[in-house]
C-alpha positions, 0 to 999 in steps of 0.5 A: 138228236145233236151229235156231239162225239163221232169217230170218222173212219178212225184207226189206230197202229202201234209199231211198224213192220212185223211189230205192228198191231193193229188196234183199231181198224176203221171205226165210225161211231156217233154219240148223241147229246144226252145218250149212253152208249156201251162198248162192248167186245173181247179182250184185245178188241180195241175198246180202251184204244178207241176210247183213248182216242175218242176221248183225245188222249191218243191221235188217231193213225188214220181218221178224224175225231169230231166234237159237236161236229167240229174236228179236232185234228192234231195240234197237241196244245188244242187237244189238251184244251180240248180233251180238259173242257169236254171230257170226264174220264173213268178208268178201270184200275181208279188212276188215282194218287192214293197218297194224295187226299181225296180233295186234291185228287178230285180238284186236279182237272180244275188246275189244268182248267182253261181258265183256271177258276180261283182256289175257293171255287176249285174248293167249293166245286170239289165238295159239291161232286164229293157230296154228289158221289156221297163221299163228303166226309172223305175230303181230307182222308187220303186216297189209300184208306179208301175201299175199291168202291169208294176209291171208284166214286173219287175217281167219278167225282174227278172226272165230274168235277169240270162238267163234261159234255161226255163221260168216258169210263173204260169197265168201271165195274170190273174191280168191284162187286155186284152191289158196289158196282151197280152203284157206280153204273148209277153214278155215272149215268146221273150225268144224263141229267143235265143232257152229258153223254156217256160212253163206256166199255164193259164186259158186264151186260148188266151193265150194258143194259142200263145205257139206250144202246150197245155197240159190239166192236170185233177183231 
């Protein structure tokens, strides 16, 4: 299967001297087109850092990032473009602005599209992911009126709403309860359905179970 997502010998250093924290040391992983991929370690193992830089939000200290083969290196302008065109990303505590409708808190990737599609596009691909994450009724509540479930699902249909080719999620599961977090699993892992990836980190093997793969990172 195409690779579309490698770490070559990624590391990654906070500080210097004796402030210095390693977080990640010499991490090589591919992801293929299609696949779903856990992440799975002890707290402090690295797993968010080698997310944050996998999914360009963090430049590596040492190694490359490859996207369907290509590295990306350093140039910050290239990165942002990169990191908006490739990626969705599903963060642990939502990153949501609760005082901010749901519409606008989905449609935010698409102002930062490159290019930018026109404003009743922006809408109609901002009702679609809501209707996909069952939340079309909320498009004009705002955020903070949302149960932790609900506000997960936003966070989904944001990071659906530009069609990535890899969807990262960093313990998407770990505010929720068994239910609700079995249905946000779901949600994610619909986006294999039309060849995306996903990489997710998680402390629960439930839902490490559900993805064609786990991959263990240690101190």
């Amino acid at each position: 299967m195409k690779e579309v997502l490698t770490a070559c010998n990624v590391s990654k250093v906070y500080g210097s001297g004796r402030t210095q924290v390693v977080a990640v040391r010499n991490v090589s992983l591919s992801i293929a087109a299609g696949e779903a991929v856990a992440l799975m370690g002890p707290s402090g193992s690295g797993k968010s850092t080698l997310l944050r830089v996998l999914g360009l939000i963090s430049q590596p200290t040492e190694g490359d990032v490859l996207i369907q083969g290509a590295a990306v290196g350093s140039d910050e302008r290239r990165r942002a473009q990169m990191r908006n065109k490739f990626f969705g990303f599903v963060h642990q505590d939502f990153a949501i602005i609760e005082n901010e409708t749901v519409e606008r808190n989905v449609m935010i990737p698409l102002e930062y599209a490159n290019p930018r599609p026109g404003w009743q596009e922006r809408r109609s691909r901002t009702r679609m992911v809501l209707e996909q994450v069952n939340l079309g009724w909320a498009l004009k509540k705002n955020a903070s009126q949302l149960s932790a479930g609900e506000r997960q699902r936003v966070a989904i249909a944001r990071a659906l709403v530009n069609n990535p080719v890899v969807m990262l999620a960093d313990e998407p599961t770990a505010a929720l309860d068994g239910l609700a977090a079995q249905e946000v699993i779901t949600l994610i892992l619909s986006i294999k359905e039309r060849g995306a990836s996903v990489l997710l980190a998680t402390h629960d093997d439930r839902v490490a179970k559900r993805c064609e793969r786990i991959v263990h990172i240690e101190r």
